[in-house]
C-alpha positions as CSV (number, residue, x, y, z in Angstrom):
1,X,-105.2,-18.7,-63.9
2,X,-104.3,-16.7,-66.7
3,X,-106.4,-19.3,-69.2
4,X,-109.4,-18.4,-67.4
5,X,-108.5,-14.5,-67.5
6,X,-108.3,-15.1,-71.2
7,X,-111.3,-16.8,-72.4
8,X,-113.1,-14.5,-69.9
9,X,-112.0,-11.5,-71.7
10,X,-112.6,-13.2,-75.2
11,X,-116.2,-14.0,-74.5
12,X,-116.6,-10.0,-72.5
13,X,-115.2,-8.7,-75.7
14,X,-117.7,-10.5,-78.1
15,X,-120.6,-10.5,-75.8
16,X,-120.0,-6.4,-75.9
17,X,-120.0,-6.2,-79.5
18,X,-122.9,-8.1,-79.8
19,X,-125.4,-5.9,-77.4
20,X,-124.0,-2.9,-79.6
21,X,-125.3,-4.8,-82.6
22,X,-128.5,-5.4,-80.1
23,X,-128.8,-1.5,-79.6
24,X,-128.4,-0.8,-83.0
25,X,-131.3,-3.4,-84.1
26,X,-133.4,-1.8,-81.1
27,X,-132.6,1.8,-82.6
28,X,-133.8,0.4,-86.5
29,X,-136.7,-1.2,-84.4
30,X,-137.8,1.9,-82.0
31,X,-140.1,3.8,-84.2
32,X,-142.0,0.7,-85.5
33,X,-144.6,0.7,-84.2
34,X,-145.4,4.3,-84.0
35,X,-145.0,4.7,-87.4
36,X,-147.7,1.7,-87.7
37,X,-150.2,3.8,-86.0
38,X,-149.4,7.4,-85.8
39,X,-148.0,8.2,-89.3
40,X,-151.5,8.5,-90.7
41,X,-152.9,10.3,-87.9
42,X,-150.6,13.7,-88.7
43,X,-152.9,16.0,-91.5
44,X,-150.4,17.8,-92.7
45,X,-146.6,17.6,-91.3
46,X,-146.3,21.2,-91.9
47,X,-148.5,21.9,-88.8
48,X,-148.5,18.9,-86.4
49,X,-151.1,19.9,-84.2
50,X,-153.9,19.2,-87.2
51,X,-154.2,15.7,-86.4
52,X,-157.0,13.1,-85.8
53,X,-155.8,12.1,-82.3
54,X,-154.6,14.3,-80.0
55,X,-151.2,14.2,-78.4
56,X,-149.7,11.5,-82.3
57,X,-147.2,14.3,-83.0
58,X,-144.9,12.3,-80.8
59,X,-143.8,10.2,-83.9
60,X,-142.5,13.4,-85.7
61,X,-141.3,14.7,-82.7
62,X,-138.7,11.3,-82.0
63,X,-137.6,11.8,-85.6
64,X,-134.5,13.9,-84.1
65,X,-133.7,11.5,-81.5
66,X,-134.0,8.4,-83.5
67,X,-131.3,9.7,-86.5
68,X,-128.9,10.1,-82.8
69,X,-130.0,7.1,-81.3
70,X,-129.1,5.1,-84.7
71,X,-125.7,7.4,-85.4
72,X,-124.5,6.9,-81.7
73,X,-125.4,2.5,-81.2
74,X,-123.0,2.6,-84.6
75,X,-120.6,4.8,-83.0
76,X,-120.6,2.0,-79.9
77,X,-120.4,-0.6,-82.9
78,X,-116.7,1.2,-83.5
79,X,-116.0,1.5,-80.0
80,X,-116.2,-2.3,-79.5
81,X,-114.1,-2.9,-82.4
82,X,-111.6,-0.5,-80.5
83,X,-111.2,-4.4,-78.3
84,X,-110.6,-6.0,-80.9
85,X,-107.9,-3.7,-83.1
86,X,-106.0,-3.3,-79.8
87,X,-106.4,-7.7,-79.6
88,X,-107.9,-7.1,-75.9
89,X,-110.2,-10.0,-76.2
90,X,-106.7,-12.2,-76.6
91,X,-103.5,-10.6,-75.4
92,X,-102.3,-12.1,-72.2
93,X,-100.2,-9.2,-70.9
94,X,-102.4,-5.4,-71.7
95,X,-100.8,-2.9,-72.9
96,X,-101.8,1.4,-72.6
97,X,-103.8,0.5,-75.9
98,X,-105.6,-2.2,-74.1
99,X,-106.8,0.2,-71.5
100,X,-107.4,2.8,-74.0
101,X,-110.0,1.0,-75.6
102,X,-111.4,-0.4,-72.7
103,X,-112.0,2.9,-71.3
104,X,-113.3,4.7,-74.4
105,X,-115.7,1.4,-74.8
106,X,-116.7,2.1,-71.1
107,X,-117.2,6.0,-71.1
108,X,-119.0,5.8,-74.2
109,X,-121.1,2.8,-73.2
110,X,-122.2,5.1,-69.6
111,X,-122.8,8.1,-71.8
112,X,-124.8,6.6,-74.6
113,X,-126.9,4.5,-71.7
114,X,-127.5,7.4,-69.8
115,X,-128.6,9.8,-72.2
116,X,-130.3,7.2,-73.8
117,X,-132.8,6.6,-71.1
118,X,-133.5,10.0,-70.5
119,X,-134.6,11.0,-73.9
120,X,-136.2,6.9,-73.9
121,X,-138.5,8.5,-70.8
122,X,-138.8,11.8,-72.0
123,X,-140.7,10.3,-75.5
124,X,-142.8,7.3,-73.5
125,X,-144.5,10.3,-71.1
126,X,-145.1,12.2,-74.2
127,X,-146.3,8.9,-75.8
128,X,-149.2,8.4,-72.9
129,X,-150.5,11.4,-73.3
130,X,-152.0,9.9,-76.8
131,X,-155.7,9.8,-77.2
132,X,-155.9,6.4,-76.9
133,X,-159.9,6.3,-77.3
134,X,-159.4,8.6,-80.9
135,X,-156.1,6.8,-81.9
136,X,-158.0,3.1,-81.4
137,X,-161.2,5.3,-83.5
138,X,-159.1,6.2,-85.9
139,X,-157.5,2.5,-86.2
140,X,-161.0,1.1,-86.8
141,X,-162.0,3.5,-89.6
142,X,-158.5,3.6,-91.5
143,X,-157.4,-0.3,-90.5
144,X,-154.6,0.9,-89.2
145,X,-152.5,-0.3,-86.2
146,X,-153.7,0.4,-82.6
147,X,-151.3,0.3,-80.1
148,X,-151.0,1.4,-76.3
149,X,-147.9,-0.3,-75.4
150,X,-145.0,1.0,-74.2
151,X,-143.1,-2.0,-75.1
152,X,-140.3,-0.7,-77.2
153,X,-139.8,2.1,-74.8
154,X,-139.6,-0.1,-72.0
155,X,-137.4,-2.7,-73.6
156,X,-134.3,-0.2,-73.2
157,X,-134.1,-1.3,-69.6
158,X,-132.9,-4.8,-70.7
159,X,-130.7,-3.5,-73.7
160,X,-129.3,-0.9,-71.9
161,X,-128.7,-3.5,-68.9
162,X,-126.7,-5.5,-70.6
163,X,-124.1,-2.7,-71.6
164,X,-124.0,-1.7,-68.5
165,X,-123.5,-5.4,-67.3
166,X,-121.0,-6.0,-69.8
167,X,-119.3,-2.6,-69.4
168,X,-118.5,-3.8,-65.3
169,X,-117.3,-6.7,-66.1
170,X,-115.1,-5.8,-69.0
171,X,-113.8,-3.1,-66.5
172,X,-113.7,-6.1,-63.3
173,X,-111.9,-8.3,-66.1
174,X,-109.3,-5.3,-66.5
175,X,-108.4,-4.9,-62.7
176,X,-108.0,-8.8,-62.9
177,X,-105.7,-8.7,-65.2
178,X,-103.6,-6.4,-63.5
179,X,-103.5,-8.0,-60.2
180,X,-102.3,-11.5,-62.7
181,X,-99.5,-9.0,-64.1
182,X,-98.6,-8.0,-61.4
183,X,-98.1,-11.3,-59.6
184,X,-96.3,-12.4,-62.5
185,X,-93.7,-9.9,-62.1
186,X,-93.1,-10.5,-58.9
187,X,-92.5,-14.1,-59.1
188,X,-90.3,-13.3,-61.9
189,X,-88.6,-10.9,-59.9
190,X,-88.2,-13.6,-57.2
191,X,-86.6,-16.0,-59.8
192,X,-89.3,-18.3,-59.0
193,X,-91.4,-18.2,-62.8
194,X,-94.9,-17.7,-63.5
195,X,-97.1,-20.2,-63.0
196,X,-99.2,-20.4,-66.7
């Protein structure tokens, strides 16, 4: 039983680090397409109601947000390494280390998805409130990208997901664990062994 604990908790650990490295891509990717199309629009950034299309300021106004989104997936980078400097994803007994980083991977991973989304909703409301018909005018005449999907706002629901997913199991993995130790101890206690 234990060899299936143990691979499970290998594959949690690396699965986790890799939707970090995910959200961290996502937060490089975010702006993209805004900039694409909404950059130009902005007359002067000095006063970011002078613009061609009514409502573009959203690009300048997720500036903010986007330097946190960036600095807190790398912070979640670190947290996931926490698994491995502790060697959760391979140590068959856990020790107060083990559960440390588990639960500073899983508080942060709540925290970050939570006030993720919120400001992720916030910015796509303010985003349809665009102009669309002067934003795809303004395209045309400067050949610049038109775009009314909410795509990469909407693709933080699948991102975020997957933390979330991997953040109950790695915790579901944990209580495992401790229900194996803890049958382990009392078959030793009985003199009887533990069964590998």
């Amino acid at each position: 039983m234990y060899k299936k604990q143990v691979k499970l908790q290998k594959i949690l650990c690396l699965a986790l680090l890799a939707v970090s490295a995910m959200i961290f891509l996502y937060s490089l990717g975010i702006m993209t397409d805004l900039y694409d199309a909404l950059y130009s629009t902005i007359r002067s950034a000095k006063n970011l109601d002078k613009s061609t299309v009514t409502g573009s300021r959203v690009y300048y106004d997720m500036q903010d947000f986007n330097k946190q989104f960036l600095g807190y997936s790398i912070i979640m980078i670190l947290l996931c390494l926490t698994l491995f400097i502790t060697n959760t994803q391979n140590r068959r007994k856990y020790y107060i280390g083990n559960y440390c980083a588990i639960g500073l991977v899983s508080a942060g991973g709540i925290a970050f998805t939570v006030w993720a989304h919120g400001q992720i909703e916030i910015y796509k409301a303010q985003f349809l409130q665009i102009n669309f018909e002067e934003l795809a005018e303004h395209a045309a005449k400067r050949k610049t990208l038109y775009t009314d999907s909410t795509f990469w706002f909407d693709i933080h629901y699948l991102v975020f997901g997957l933390l979330v997913i991997g953040i109950v199991l790695l915790i579901a993995n944990a209580i495992w664990k401790r229900k194996l130790m803890k049958d382990e101890q009392i078959l030793i206690a009985q003199g009887k062994g533990a069964a590998a």
